[in-house]
N, C-alpha and C positions, 0 to 999 in steps of 0.2 A: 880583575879583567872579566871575571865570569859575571859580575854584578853590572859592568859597564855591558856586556852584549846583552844580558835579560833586559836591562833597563832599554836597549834600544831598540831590541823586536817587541817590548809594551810599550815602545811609545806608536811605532810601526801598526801596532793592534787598536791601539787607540786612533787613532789618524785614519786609519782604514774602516772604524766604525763609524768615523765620523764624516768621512766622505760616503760612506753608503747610505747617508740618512738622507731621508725625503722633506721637504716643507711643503706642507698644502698650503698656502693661502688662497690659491682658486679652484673652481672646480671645473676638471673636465666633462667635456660633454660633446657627444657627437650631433649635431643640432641634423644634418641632413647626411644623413648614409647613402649606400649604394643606390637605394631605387628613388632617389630624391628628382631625378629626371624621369621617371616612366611617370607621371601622371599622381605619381603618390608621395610627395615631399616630404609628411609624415610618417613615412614610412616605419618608424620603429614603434615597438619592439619587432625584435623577429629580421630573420635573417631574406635573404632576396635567391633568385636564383635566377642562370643565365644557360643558354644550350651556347656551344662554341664549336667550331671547325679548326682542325689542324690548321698552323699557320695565320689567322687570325689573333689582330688586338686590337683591345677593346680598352674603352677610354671613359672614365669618370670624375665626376668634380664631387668632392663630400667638401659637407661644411664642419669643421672642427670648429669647438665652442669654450670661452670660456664663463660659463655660466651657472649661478649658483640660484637656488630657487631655494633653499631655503633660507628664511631671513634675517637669521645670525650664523651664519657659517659659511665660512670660504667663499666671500664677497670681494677679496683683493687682487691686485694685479698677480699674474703669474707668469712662468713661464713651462710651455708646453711642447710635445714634439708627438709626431708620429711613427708608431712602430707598426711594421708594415709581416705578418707571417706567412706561407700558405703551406699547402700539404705537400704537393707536387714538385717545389723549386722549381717555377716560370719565371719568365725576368720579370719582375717590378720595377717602374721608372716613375719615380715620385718628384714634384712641384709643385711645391718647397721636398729639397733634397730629405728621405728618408732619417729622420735622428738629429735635425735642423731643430735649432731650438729658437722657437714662436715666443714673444713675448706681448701680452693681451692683458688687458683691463676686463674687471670682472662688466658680463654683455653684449661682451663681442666676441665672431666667429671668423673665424679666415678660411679662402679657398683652398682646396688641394686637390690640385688634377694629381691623378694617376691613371697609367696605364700598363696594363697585363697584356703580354704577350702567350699563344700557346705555341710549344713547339711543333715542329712538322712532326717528332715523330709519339706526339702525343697519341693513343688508339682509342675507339671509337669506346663509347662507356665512362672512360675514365672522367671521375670527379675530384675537381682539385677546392677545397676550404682556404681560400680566404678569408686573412681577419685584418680588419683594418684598429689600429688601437689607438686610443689619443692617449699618450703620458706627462708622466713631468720631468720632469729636468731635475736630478737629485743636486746634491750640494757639492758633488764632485762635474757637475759641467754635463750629464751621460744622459742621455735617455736615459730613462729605467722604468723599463713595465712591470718590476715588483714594488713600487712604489704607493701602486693601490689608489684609491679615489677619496676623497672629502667624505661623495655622496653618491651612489650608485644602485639605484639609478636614481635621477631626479627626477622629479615629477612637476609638472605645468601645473599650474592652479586654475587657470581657466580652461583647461580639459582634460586632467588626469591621465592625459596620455604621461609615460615614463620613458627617457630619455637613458642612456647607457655610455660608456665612452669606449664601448667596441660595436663594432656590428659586422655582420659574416656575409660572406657571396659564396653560393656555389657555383661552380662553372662546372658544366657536363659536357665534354664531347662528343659531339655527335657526327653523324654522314657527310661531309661537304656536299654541296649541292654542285649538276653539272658544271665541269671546266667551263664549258664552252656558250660563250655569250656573243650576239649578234647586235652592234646597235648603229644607230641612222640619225640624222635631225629630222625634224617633225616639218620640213619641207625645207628643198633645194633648189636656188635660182640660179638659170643659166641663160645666158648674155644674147641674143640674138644674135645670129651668123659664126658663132662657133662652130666648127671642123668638129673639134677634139673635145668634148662636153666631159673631165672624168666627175664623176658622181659615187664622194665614199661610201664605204660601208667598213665598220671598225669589226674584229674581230679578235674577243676577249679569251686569252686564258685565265677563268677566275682563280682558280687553285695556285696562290700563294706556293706552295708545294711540290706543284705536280713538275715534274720532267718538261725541254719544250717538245712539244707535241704539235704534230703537225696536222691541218687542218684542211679538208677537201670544201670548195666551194661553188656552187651556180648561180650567176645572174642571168637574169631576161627580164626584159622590157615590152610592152605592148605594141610600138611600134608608131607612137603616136610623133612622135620626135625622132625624126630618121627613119630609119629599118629597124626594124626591132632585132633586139643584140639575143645571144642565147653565149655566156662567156664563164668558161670556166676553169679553175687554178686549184692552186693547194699554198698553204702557206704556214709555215714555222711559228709557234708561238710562244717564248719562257714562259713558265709559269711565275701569274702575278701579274703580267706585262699583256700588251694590245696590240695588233698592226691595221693596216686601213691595206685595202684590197678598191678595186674601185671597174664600175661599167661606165664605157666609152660610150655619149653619145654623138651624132650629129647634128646639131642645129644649127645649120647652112643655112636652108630653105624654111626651116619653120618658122610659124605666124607668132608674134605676140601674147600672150596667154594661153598659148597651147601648155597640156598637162600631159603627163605619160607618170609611169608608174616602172618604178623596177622594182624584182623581188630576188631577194638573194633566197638561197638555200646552204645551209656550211654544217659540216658532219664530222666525228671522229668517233670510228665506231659506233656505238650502241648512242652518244650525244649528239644530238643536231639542236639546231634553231634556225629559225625566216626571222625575217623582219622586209619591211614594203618600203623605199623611198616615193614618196613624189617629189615631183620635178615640175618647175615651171619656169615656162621662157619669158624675159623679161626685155625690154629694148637696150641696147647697148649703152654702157655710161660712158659719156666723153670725157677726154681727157685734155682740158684746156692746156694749149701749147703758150702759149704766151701770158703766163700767166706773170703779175709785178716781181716773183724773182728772178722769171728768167728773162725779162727784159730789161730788166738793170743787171746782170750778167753778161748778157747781149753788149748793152751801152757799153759799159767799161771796156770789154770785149776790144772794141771797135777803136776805143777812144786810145788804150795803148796801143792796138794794131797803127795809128795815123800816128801815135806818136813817134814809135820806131823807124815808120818810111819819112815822116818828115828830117829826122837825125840823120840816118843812112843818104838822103840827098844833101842836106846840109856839109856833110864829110865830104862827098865827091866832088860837090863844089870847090870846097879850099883845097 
């Protein structure tokens, strides 16, 4: 009995050594890391670095690679996955799912978006290490980033830049910039003979974050379209989220290409912002009444109305 349990926890020892083994046939390789979109594709070696705001996420595409540059070794199809670490535990949300195992012919690179979220109550300083890592897929089915590489780093032969299958982001914390943002389109047209002209103005709480916070506001207008307005409110804003606030003109009487200008003023506490709309009056756009649906609406209309009165006489008849 004692020989049948030894004999089954070394078969167990064997089985479990042989599920942890690795096969290289291809080599990983990070072909495009973190700062592959700032202007620097080749960006490696070397790590990148990013400032961040509480509540912000930030969004990257790396090219993971299977790629062997030197010309006897680990040139086969493999299969690879990525392991995603960082310092701080921020959510990571990877696409292709985190530990997805990629399968690639030695030459080719496949995309993967990811994105890092910081939490709100990240504080101002903190640096969080990111590492993005390209692995292999051992013989048990697993990621595994003790698996190790063919070739690390590779090296290009027509620029001896070297190539790695990790690469690192810092992210720093820092100040958020004011909540509070003020924005307009870059000109608003209003219809000849409008009463009631409302002309918006959106107002932003930026901070993902922040509490809703409420918002004091002034508009006025020069007076060139109506009476010049002087109109002022306050309004509620979540944080993250925007509302539209808006000054009333009147263009009853006004001409044609006449322009006017309104300028908001919006404040909370120690944050303000303006921003200036113009405004221009345009002729009124008609609105065809009879247009081919609704005159064969009309017709039908008409054609079961005679048909109903011709039946209803038809009955009183008999």
């Amino acid at each position: 009995m004692k020989k049948l349990v030894f004999l089954a926890f070394a078969l167990l020892f064997v089985a479990g050594s042989v599920y942890a083994q690795c096969s290289l046939e291809g080599d990983a390789m990070i072909r495009y890391g973190w700062g592959q979109l700032d202007g620097l594709p080749f960006n490696q070696p070397g790590p990148d670095y990013i400032n961040v705001v509480p509540g912000q996420t930030v969004a990257y595409y790396l090219g993971l690679a299977n790629i062997g540059y030197t010309p006897t070794t680990c040139l086969a199809t493999d299969t690879f996955c990525l392991d995603m670490t960082d310092t701080q535990g921020w959510t990571i949300v990877c696409d292709p799912a985190e530990g997805s195992a990629l399968i690639y012919d030695n030459g080719y690179a496949y995309g993967q978006d990811i994105s890092i979220s910081v939490p709100c109550e990240a504080t101002v300083g903190t640096v969080n290490m990111v590492i993005a890592h390209e692995c292999y897929i051992n013989l048990a089915g697993v990621c595994d980033p003790t698996c190790g590489d063919c070739v690390d780093p590779n090296i290009r032969p027509t620029t001896g830049v070297p190539y790695y299958n990790a690469d690192t982001l810092y992210m720093t914390v820092v100040v958020a910039p004011p909540a509070l943002g003020v924005y307009q389109d870059s000109i608003y047209y209003v219809e000849q003979g409008q009463t009631q002209a409302y002309i918006p103005f959106t107002i932003a709480n930026q901070d993902e974050c922040a509490p809703p916070t409420l918002f004091y506001y002034n508009i006025v207008s020069l007076g060139h379209i109506g009476s010049a307005i002087n109109t002022s409110g306050s309004v509620t804003v979540n944080g993250g989220e925007q509302e539209d606030v808006f000054g009333i003109l009147d263009a009853g009487t006004a001409e044609i290409c006449t322009l006017d200008t309104l300028t908001i003023i919006a404040w909370s506490g120690a944050a303000y912002d303006t921003c200036v709309q113009l405004v221009h009056v345009i002729s009124p756009v008609t609105v065809p009444l009879f247009t081919t649906p609704v005159v064969t609406i009309l017709v039908l209309a008409l054609v079961l109305a005679a048909a109903v009165f011709m039946r209803r006489r038809a009955v009183s008849r008999a």
